[in-house]
KOLGU-354221 format. One record per residue: y, x, z of N, C-alpha, C in turn. Coordinates in pm, whole numbers, padded with zeros to 5 digits, always signed. Atoms other than C-alpha are relative to their C-alpha. Layout:
% KOLGU-354221
YXZYXZYXZ/...
This chain:
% KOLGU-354221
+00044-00024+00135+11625+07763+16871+00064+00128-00054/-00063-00140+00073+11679+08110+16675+00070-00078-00099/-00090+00089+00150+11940+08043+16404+00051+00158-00035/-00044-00089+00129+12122+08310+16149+00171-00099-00021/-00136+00046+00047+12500+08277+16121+00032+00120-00066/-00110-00088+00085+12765+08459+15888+00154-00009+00051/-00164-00035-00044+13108+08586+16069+00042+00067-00048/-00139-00092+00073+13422+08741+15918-00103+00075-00067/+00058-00063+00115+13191+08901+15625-00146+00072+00074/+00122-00075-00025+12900+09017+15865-00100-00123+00057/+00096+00041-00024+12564+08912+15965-00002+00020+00128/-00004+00008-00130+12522+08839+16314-00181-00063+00029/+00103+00051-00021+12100+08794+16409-00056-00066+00140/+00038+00056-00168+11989+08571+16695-00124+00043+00052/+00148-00017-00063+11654+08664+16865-00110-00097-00105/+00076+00077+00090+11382+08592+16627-00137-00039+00071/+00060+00083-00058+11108+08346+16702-00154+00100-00005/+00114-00107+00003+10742+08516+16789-00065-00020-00136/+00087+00049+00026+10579+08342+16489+00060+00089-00112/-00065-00085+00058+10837+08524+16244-00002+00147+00035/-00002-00162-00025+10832+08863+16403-00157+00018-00062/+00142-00066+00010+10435+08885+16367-00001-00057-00163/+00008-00041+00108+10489+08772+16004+00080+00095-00081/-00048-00113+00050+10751+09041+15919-00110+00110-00010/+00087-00130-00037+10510+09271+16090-00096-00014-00085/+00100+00019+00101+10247+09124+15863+00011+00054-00133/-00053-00032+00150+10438+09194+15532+00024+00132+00002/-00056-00158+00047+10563+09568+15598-00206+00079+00001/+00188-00125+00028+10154+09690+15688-00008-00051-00075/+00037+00013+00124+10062+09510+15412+00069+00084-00111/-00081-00086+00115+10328+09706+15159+00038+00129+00081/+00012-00166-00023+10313+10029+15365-00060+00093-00036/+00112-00057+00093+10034+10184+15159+00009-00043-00145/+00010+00045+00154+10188+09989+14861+00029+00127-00106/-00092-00095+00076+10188+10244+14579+00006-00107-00212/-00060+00080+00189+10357+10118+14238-00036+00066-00105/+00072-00090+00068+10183+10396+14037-00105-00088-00062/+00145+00006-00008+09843+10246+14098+00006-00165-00062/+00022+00117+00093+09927+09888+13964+00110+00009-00149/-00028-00032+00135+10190+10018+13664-00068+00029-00088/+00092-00086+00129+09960+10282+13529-00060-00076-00065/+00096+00086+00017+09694+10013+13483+00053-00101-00113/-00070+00164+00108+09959+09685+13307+00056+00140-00089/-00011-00050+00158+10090+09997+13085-00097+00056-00111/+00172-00031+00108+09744+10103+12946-00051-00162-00048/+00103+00097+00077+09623+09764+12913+00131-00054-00144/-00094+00076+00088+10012+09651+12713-00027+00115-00124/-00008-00058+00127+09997+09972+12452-00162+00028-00011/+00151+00001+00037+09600+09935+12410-00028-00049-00067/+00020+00032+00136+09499+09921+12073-00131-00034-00079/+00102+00026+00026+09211+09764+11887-00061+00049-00142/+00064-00049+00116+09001+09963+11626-00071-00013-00095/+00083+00011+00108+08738+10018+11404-00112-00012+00148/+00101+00066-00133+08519+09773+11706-00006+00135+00157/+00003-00101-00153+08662+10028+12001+00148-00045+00058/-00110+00038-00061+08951+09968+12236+00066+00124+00070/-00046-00068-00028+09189+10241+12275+00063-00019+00133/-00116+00035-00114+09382+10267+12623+00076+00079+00033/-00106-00170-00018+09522+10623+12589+00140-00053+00031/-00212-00016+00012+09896+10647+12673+00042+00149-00078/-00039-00125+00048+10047+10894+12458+00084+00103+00052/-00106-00090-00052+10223+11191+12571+00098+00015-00033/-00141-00066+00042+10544+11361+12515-00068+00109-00091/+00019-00124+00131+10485+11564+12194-00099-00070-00076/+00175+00020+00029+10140+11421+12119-00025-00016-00112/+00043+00157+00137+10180+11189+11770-00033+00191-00070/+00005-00157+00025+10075+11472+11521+00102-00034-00088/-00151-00013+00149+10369+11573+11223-00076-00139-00105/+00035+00059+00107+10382+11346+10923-00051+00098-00094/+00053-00068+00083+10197+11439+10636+00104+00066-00090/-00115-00053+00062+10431+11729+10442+00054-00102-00156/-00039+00093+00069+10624+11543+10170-00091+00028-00131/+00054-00068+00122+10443+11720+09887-00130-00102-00017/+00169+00038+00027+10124+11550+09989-00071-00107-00084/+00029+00151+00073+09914+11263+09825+00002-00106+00094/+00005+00128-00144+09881+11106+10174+00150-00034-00010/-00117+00040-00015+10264+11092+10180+00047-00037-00115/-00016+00039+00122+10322+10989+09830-00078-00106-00003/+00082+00113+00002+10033+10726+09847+00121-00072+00099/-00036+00109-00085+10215+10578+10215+00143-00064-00047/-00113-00031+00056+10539+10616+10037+00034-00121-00113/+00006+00101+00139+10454+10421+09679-00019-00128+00082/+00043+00106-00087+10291+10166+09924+00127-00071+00050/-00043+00009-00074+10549+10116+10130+00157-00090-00126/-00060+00057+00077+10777+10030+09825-00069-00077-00103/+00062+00097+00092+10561+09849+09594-00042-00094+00092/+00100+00095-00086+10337+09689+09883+00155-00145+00010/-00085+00113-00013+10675+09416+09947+00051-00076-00075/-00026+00112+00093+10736+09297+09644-00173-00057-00088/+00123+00107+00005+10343+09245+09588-00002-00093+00106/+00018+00071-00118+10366+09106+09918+00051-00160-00049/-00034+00124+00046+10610+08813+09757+00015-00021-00111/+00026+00084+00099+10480+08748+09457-00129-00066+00055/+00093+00057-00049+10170+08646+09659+00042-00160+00059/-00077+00145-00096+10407+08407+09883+00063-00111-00142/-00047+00116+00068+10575+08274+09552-00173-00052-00104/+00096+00063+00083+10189+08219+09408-00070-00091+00080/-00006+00122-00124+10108+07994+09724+00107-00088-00054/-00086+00087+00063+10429+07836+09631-00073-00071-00119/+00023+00096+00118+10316+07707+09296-00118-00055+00009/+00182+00020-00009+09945+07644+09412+00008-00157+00067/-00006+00115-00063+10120+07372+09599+00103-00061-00048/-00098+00036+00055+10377+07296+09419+00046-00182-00035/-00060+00183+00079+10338+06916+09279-00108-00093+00088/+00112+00076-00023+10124+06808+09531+00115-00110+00108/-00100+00074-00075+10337+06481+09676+00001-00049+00203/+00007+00018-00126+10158+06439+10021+00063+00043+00101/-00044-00065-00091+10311+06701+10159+00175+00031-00002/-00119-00001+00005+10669+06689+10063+00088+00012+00156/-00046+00033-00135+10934+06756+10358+00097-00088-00012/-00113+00074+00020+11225+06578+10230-00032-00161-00067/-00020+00151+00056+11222+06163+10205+00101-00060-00071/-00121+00089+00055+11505+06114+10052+00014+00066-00167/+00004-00074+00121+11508+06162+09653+00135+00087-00022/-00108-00092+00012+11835+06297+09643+00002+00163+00021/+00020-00169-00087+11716+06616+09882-00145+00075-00120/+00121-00078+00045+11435+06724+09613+00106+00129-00054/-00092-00095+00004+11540+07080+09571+00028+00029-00167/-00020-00030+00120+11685+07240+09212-00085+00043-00064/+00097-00052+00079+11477+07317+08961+00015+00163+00015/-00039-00143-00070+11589+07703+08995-00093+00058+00119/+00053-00061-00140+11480+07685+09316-00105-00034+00071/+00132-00005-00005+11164+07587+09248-00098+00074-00116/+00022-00042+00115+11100+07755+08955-00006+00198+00000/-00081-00114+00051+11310+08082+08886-00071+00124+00169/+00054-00087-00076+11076+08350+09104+00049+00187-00025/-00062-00130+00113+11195+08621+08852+00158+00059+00038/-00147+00013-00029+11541+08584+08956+00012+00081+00161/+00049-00019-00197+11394+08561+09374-00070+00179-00040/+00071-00099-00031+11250+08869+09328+00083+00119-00038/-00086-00080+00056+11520+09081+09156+00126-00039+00060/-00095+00032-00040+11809+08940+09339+00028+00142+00128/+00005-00084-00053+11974+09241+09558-00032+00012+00163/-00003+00047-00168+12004+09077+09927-00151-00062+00014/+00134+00039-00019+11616+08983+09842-00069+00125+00057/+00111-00059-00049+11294+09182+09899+00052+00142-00036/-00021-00100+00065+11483+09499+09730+00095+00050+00089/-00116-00112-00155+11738+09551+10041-00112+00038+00070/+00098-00069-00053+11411+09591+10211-00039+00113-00022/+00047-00127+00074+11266+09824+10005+00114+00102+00049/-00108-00123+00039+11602+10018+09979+00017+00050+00196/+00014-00020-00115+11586+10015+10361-00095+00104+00070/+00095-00083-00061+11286+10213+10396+00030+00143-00124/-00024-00115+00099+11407+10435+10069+00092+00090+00104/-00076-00074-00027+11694+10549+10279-00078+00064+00160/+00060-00062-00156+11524+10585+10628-00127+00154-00064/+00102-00098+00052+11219+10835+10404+00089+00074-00065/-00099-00101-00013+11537+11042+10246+00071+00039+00047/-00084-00074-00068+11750+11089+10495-00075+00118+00081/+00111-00064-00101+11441+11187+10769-00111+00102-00117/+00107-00117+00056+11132+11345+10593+00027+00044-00125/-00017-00080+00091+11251+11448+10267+00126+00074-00007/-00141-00064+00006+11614+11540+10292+00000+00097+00144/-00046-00018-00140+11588+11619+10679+00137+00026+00024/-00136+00018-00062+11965+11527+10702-00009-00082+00098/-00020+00141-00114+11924+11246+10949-00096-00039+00051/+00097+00047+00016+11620+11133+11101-00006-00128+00042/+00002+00162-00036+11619+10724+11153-00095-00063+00016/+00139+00067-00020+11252+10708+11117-00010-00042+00174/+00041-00007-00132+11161+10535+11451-00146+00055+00030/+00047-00069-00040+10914+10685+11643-00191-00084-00022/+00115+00030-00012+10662+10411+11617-00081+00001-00183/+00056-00044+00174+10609+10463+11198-00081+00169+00039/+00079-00159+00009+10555+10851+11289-00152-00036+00050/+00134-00043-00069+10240+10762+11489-00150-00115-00115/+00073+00074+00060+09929+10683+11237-00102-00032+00059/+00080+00002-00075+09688+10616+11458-00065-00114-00056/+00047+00132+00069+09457+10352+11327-00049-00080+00111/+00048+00079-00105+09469+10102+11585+00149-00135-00015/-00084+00055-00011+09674+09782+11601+00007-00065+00162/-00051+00018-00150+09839+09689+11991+00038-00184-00004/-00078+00156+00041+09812+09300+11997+00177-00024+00114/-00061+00075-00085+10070+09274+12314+00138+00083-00048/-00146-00007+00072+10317+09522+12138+00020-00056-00076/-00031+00062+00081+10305+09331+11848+00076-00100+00047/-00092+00127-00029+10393+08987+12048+00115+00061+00064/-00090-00019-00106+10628+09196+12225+00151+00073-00116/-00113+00007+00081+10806+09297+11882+00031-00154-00076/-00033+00104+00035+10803+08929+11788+00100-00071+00043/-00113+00084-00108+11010+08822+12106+00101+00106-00010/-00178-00086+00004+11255+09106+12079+00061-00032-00162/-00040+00002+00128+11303+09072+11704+00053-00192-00011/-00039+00138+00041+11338+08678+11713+00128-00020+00101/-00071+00032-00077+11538+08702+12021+00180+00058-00024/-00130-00010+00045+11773+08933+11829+00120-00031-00086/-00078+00079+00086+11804+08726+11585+00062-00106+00021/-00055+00149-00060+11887+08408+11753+00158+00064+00021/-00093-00037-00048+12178+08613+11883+00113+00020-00143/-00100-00079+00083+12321+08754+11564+00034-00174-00086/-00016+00158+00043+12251+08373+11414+00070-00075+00033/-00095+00089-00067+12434+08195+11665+00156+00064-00028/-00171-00066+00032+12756+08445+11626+00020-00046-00177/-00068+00039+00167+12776+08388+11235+00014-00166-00003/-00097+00140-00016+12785+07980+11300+00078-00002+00081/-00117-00001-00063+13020+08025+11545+00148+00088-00034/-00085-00142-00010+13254+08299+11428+00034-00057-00140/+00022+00041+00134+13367+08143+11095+00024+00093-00069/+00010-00124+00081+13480+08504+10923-00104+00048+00010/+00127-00114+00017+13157+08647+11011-00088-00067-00081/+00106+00110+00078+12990+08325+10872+00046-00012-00176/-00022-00014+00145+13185+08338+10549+00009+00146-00092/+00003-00141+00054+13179+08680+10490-00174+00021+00013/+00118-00069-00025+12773+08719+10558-00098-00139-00023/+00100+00031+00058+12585+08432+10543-00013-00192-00026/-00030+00114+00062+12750+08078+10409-00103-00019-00158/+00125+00032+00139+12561+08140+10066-00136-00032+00043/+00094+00025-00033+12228+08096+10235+00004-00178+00042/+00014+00128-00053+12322+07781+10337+00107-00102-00114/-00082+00124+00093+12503+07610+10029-00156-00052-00075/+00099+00095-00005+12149+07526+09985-00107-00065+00055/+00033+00070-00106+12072+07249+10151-00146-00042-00001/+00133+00048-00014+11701+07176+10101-00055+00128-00105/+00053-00138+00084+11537+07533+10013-00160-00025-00006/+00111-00015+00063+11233+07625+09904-00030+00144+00015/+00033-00161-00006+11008+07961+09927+00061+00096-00109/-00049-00061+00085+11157+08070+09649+00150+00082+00030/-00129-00066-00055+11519+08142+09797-00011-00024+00123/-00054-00047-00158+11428+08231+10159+00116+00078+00006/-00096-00156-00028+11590+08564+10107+00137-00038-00093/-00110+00022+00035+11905+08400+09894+00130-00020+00096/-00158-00025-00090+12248+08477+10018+00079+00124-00052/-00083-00168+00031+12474+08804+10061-00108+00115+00037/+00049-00150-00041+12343+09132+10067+00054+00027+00161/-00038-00006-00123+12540+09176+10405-00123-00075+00099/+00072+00070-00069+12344+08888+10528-00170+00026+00052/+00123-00071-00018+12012+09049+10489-00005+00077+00099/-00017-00124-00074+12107+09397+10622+00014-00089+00172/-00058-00001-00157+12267+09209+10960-00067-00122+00076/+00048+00099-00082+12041+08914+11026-00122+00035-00039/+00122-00040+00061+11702+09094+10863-00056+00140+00076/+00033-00158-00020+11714+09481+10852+00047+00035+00128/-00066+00013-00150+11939+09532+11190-00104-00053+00130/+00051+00026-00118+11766+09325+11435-00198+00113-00024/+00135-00089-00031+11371+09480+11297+00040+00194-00009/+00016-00090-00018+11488+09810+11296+00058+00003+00145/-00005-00011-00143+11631+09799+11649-00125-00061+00079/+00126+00028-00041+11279+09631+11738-00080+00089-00005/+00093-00091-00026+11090+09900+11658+00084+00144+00048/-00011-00078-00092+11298+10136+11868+00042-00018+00116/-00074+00045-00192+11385+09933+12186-00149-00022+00053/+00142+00052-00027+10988+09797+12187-00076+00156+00034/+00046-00128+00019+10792+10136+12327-00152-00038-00045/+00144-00012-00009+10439+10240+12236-00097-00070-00143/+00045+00047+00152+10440+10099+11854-00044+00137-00041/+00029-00097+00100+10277+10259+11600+00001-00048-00148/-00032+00093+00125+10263+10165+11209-00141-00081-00043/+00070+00115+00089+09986+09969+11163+00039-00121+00103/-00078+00161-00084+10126+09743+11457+00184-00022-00070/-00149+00024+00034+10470+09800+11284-00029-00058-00150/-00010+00025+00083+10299+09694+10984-00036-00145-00054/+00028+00147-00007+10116+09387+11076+00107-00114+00045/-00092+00025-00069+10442+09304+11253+00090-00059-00146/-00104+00040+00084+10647+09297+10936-00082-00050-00095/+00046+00134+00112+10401+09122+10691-00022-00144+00070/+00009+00124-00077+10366+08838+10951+00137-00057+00000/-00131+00097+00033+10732+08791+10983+00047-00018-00145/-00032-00003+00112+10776+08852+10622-00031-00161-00032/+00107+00130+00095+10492+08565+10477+00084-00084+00114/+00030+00140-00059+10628+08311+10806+00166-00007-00046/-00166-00018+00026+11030+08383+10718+00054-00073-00134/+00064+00100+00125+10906+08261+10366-00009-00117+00014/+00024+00079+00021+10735+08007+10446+00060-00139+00124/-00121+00087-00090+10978+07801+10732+00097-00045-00134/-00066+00042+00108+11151+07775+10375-00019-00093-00087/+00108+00054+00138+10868+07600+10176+00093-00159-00005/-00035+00168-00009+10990+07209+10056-00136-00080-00002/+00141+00063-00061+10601+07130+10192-00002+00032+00088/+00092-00096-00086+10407+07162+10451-00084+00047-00006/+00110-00110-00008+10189+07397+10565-00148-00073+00073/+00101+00073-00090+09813+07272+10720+00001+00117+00104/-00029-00057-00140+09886+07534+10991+00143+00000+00075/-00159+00047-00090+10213+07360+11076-00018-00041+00150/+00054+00100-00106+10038+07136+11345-00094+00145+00115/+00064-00097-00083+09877+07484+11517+00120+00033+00057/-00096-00116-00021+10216+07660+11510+00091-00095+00089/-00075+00133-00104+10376+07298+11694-00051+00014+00126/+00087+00035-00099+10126+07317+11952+00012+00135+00047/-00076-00100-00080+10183+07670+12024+00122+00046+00067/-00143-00058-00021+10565+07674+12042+00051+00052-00089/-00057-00088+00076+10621+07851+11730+00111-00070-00087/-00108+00033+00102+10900+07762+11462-00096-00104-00113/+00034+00047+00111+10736+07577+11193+00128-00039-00148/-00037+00034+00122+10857+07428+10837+00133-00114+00082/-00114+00123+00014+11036+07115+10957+00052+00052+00116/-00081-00094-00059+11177+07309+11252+00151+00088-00100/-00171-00025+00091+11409+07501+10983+00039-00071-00062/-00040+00153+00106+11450+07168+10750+00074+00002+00150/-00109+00025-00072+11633+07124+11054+00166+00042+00017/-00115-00067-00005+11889+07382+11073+00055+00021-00157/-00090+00011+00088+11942+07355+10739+00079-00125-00040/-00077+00148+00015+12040+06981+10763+00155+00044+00098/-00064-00044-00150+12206+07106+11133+00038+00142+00021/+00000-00176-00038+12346+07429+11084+00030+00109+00116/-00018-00094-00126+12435+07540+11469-00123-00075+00023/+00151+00010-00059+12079+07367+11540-00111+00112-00072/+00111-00094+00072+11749+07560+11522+00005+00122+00015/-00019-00204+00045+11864+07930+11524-00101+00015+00015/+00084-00056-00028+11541+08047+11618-00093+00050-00086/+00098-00027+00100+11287+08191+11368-00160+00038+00025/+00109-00013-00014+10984+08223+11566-00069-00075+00125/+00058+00075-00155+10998+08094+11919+00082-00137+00019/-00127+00106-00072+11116+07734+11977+00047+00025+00105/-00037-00018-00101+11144+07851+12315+00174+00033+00035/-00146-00074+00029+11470+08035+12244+00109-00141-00028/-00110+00076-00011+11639+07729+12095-00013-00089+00140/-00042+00118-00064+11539+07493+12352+00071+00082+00181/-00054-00070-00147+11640+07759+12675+00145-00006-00051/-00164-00055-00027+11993+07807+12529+00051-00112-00116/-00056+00110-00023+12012+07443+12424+00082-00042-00134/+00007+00051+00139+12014+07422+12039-00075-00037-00123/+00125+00047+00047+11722+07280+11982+00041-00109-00045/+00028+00139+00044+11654+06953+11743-00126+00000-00033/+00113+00062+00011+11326+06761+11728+00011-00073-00149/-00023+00083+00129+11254+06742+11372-00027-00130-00020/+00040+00085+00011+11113+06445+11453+00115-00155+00013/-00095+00070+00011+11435+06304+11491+00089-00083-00121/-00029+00034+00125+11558+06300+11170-00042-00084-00107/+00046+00090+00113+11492+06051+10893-00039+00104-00070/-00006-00100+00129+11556+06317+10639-00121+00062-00042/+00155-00057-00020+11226+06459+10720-00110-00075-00022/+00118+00080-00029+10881+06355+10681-00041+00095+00122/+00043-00049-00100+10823+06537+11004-00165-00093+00069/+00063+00062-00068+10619+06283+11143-00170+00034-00053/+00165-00004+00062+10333+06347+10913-00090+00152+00005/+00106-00073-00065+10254+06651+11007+00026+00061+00175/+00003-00027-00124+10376+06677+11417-00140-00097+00079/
């Protein structure tokens, strides 16, 4: 019989059997003509291929290619500009007018236990949520400083590369592909602040002295906490992810915006039971981690908690009405 031993750190081969030689020989002609060009080129045109006004882009862009931004003077850059700071706080007064649309309706409650109904405040006080600094206004101030340092000051440029390109096309597989880097960076920075108790009391213990939230104080906490579990991980997403552009960087951040919201709501959602069945995070998914605060980290993919094994099944919990909508 051929056999394969290991002596004093080397490989020693016995005479290999005919049936093995003619499949080695099988595998190298087969990958002797392999070229890796000819099946890359192909999976990177179809991953940054973008869908239009009913056309399907597959260009790859060059080195140089995107054209300049529009000069600062302009109306195009003053329109994307106003947008870009007004558009997020229309964005959540929309999310807190959903909130009240559902507000007193009892079917859908997540919390069974009367004790857990949340504060009036923090079902109420939107005025407060919306003007608070570690809210929707570190955002804003996030894109104030990235548009004066880069295109108006040109001291610094921080803009990433995928805002410069306007191309009107959105890239569904970059998009999912800034969903999994952005959730995945967050799981990371999440898990260090419950574990790390100075990082957790210095950044983001206020988020969690309330224990049964509501859309109204997703974004409640520290200002720190924003910047390093918010702004941090999506701006390193849109420059580790290649081949973005801004209307995929834009559909990207009103999707996590409205679902970051609404994992907060003290209801459910009737697209809870879609987002279960896909894998995604849902409502009673975070009712979890806020009962369980090293459970849950995840904010988009259950996958994440249950691979690195800090997953809970809301369905576990009393506390929950989970059951009524898994």
């Amino acid at each position: 019989q051929p056999y394969l031993f290991v002596s004093s750190g080397s490989c020693e081969h016995a005479p290999i059997s005919g049936v093995a030689r003619r499949a080695t020989a099988a595998v190298m002609n087969a990958t002797k003509g392999f070229d890796k060009d000819a099946i890359a080129a192909p999976l990177l045109a179809l991953y940054s291929s973008g869908l239009g006004w009913g056309v399907i882009d597959t260009k790859l862009p060059s080195e140089g290619s995107l054209p300049p931004l529009p000069p600062v003077c302009s109306w195009h850059f003053l329109f994307l500009v106003t947008m870009s700071m007004v558009g997020p706080y229309i964005f959540c007064c929309l999310t807190y007018a959903y909130h009240f649309s559902r507000l007193e309706r009892q079917d859908v409650k997540m919390r069974t236990l009367s004790q857990d109904t949340p504060k009036p405040e923090h079902r109420h006080d939107w005025r407060t949520a919306l003007r608070r600094p570690e809210g929707i206004s570190a955002v804003v101030a996030y894109i104030a400083v990235m548009v004066l340092l880069g295109p108006v000051t040109d001291v610094y440029d921080i803009v990433p590369d995928a805002i410069k390109d306007l191309t009107p096309t959105i890239k569904p597989l970059v998009l999912l592909a800034y969903f999994l880097t952005f959730d995945f960076l967050m799981w990371c920075i999440h898990y260090c602040q419950h574990h790390w108790a100075w990082l957790y009391h210095h950044t983001h213990d206020q988020h969690h002295l309330i224990k049964s939230p509501t859309i109204v104080v997703a974004l409640t906490g520290y200002l720190p906490d924003t910047c390093l579990l918010i702004i941090l991980p999506f701006h390193l997403t849109q420059v580790l992810v290649p081949y973005g552009n801004f209307v995929t960087v834009f559909a990207f951040a009103s999707i996590a915006l409205w679902h970051l919201h609404m994992i907060h709501s003290e209801f459910s959602h009737p697209w809870d039971p879609v987002l279960r069945s896909l894998g995604l995070v849902t409502t009673h998914d975070h009712h979890v981690h806020h009962l369980r605060p090293r459970k849950n980290l995840a904010h988009f993919f259950v996958l994440f908690d249950k691979l690195l094994g800090t997953y809970v099944d809301p369905r576990s919990l009393s506390q929950l009405a989970a059951h009524k909508a898994a």
